[in-house]
C-alpha positions in Angstrom: 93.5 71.5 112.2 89.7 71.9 112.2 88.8 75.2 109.8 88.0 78.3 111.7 85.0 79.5 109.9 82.2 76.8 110.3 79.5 78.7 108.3 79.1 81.9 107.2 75.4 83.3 105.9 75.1 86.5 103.6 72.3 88.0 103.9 70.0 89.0 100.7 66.8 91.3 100.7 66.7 89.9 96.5 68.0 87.1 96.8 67.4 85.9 93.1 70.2 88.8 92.7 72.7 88.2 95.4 72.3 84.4 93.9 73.3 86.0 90.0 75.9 88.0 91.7 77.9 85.4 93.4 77.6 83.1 90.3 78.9 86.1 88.3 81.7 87.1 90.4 83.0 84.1 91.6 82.1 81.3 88.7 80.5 79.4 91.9 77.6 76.6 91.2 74.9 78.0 93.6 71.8 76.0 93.7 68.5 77.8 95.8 66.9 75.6 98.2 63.5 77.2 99.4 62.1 76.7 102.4 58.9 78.7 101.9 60.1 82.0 104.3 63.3 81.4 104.0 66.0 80.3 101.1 69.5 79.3 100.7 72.4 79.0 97.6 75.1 76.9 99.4 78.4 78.2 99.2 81.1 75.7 97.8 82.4 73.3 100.0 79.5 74.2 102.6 81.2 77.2 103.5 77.8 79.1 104.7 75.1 80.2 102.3 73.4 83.1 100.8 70.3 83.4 102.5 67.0 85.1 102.6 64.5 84.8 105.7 62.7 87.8 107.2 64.9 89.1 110.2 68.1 88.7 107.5 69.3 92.3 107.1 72.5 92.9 105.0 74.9 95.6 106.4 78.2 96.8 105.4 79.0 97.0 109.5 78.8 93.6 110.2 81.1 90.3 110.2 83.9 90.6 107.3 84.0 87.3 105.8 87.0 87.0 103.4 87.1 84.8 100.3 90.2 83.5 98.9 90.3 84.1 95.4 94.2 82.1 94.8 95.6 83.7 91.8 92.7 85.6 90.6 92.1 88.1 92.5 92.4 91.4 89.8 89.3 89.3 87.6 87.5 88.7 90.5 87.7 92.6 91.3 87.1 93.3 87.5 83.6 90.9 88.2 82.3 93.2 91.1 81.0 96.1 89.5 80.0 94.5 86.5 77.5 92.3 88.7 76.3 95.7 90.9 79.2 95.2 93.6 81.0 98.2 94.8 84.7 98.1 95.4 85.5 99.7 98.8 89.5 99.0 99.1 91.0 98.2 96.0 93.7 95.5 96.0 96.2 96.4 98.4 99.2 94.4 99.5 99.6 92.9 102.9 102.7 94.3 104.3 104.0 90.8 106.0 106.2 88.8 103.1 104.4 86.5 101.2 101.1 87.1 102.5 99.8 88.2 99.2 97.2 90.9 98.5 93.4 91.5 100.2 90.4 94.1 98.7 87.0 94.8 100.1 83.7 95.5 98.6 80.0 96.1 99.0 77.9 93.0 97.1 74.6 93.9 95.4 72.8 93.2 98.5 74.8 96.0 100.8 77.2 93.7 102.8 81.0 94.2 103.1 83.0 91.5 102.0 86.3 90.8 101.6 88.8 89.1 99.5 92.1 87.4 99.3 94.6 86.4 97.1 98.6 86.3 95.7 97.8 87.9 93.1 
């Protein structure tokens, strides 16, 4: 089965901070590529990006992209507002059996994203 997300890009007004904040929260090896107006940190597994370019606005209306975060999800949350994230639903179980546990938060940047995990 082909993935359902093909690429997913986070906007960032700093993006030297949205880069530190994704490191921080999620332990991921992010390396910046500039491309004069516009840079990108490359999500694992080319996922997406975090990206900065000049018609990028982040936005806590937009897409919600969801990250799994396996059986980590409580450190992950603990990570957000240390890094300047803002939690906006705290972990809360999914009521279907087995389905494990979600959360949502605001990243330094102002976009809603959301999370996913067993536990």
């Amino acid at each position: 089965m082909e993935k359902v997300v093909s690429w997913v890009e986070i906007p960032a007004v700093d993006f030297e901070r949205a880069v530190k904040f994704y490191r921080s929260v999620f332990g991921w090896k992010l390396e910046p590529i500039d491309y004069g107006s516009e840079k990108m940190a490359c999500l694992p597994q080319n996922a997406g990006a975090i990206s900065f370019a000049r018609d990028f606005k982040p936005s806590a209306d937009g897409v919600l992209v969801s990250f799994n975060t396996s059986h980590q999800l409580d450190a992950v949350l603990g990570r957000i507002t240390e890094n300047g994230g803002t939690i906006l639903i705290p972990k809360t179980k999914i009521e279907a059996e087995g389905m494990g546990w979600f959360a949502t938060f605001l990243d330094c940047e102002g976009n809603r994203v959301g999370l996913y995990g067993y536990v």
